[in-house]
ZAPASE-150406 format. One line per 10 residues: number of its first residue (from 1); their letters; for each residue x, z negated, y of N, C-alpha, C. Coordinates in Angstrom, 3 decimals, padded with zeros to 6 digits. Layout:
ZAPASE-150406
NUM = a = X Z Y X Z Y X Z Y  ...;
//
This chain:
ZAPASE-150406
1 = xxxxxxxxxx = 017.809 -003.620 -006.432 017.102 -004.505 -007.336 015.749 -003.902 -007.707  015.294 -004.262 -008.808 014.015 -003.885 -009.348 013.151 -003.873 -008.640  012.602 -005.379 -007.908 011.732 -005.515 -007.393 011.395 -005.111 -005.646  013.004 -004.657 -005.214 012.874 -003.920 -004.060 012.465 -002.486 -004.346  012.913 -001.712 -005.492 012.455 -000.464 -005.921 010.853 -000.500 -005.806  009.971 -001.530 -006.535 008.460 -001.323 -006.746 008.399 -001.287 -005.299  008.438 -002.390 -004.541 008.098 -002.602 -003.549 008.003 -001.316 -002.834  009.593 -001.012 -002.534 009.285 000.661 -001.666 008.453 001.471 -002.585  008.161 001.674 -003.733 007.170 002.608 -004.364 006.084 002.045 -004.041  005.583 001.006 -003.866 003.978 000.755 -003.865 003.601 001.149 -002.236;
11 = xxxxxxxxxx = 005.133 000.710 -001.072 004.883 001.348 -000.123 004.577 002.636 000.550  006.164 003.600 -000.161 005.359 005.047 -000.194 004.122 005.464 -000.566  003.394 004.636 -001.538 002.850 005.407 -002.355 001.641 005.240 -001.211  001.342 003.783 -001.101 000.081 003.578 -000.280 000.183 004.234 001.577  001.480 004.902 001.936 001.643 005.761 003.168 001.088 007.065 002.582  001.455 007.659 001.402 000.806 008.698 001.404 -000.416 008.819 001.070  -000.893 008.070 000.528 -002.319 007.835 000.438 -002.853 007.782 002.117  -002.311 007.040 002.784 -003.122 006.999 004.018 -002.917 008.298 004.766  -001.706 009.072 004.861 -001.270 010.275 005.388 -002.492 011.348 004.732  -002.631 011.455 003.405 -003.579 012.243 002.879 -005.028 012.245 003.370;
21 = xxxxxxxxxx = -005.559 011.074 003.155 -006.818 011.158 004.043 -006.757 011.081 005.704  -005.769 011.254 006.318 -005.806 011.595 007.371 -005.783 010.284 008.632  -005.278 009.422 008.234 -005.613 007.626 008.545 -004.211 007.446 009.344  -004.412 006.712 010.801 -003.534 005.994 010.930 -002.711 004.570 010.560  -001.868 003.806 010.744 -001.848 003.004 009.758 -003.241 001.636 010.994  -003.274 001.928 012.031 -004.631 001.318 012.093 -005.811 001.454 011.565  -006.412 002.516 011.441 -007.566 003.232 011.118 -007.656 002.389 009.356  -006.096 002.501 008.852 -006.450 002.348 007.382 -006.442 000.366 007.419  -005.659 000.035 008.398 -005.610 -001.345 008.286 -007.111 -001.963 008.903  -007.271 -001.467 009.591 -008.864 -001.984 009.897 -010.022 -001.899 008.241;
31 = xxxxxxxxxx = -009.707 -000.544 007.530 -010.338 -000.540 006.481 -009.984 -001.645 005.753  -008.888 -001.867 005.063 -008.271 -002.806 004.465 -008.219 -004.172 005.055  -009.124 -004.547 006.163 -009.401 -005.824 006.824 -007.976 -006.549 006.653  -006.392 -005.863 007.099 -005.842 -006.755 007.617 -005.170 -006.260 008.671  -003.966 -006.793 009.471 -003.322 -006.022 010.618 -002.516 -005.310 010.015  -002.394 -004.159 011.412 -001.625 -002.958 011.347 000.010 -003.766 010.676  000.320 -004.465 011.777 001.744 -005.013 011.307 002.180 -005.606 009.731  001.116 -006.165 009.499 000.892 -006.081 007.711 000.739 -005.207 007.374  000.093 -004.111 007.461 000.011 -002.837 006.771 001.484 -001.957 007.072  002.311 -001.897 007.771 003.328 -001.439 007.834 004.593 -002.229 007.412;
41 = xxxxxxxxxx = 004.120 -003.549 007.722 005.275 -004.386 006.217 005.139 -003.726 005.117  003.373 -003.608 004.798 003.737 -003.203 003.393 004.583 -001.958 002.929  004.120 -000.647 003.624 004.602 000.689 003.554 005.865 000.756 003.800  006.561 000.074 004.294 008.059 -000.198 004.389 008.705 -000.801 003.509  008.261 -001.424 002.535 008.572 -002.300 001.479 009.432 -003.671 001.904  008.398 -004.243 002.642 008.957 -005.791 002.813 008.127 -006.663 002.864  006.979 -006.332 002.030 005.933 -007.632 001.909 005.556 -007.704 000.180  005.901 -008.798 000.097 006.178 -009.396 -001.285 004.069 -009.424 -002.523  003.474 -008.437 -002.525 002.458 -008.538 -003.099 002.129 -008.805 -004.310  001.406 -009.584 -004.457 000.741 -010.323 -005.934 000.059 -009.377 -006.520;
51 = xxxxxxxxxx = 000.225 -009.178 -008.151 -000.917 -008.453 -008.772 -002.064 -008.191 -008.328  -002.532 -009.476 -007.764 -004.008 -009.880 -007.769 -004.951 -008.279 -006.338  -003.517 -009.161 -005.732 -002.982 -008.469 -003.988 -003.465 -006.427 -004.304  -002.349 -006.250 -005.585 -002.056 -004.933 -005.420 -003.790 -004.269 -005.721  -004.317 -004.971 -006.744 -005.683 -004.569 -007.924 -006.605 -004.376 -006.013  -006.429 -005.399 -005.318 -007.596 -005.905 -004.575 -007.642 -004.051 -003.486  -005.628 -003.772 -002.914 -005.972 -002.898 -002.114 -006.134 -001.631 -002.813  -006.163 -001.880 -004.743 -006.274 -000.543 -005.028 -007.750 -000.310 -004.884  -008.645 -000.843 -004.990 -010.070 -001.051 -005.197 -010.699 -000.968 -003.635  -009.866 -001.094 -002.975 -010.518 -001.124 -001.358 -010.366 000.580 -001.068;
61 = xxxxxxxxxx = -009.190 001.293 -001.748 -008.899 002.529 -001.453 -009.249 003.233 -001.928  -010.010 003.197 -003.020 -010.515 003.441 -004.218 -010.242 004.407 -005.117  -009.102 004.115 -006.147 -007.636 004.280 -006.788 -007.786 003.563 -007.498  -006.581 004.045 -008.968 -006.534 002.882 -009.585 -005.617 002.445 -009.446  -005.052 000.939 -009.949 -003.455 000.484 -009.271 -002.709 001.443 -009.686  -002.537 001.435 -010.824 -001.462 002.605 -010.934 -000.721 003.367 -010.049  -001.573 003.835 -009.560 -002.028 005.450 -008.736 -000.510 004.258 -007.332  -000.762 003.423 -007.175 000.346 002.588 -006.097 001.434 001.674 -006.424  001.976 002.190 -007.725 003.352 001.960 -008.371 003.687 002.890 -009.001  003.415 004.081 -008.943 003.773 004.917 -009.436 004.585 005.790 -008.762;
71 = xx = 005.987 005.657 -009.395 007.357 006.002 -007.974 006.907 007.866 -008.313  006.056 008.626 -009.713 006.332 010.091 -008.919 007.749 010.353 -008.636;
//
């Protein structure tokens, strides 16, 4: 389905982002002020995020959304 496709793309996308700067998924979930276990829902693609959601962790990572739906 479509929306399982974004999902795993916004997940990869935001693992390699954290892999690149060198981040565990704690290190990056502490940045992103939520838990690790949320942060690895997300990167796995099983947490259902709102626009609002995606704009907020592109801006915390500092990216543009794009840059975390972009399957590449």
């Amino acid at each position: 389905m479509a929306d399982r496709a974004l999902k795993t793309t916004l997940g990869a996308q935001l693992r390699a982002i954290r892999l690149a700067r060198g981040l565990t998924q704690e290190q990056l979930a502490e940045k992103l002020d939520v838990t690790p276990r949320y942060l690895a829902g997300i990167e796995r693609g099983e947490r259902n995020l709102t626009l609002d959601s995606v704009d907020v962790l592109a801006q915390q990572l500092g990216v543009v959304p794009a840059l975390v739906l972009d399957p590449r």
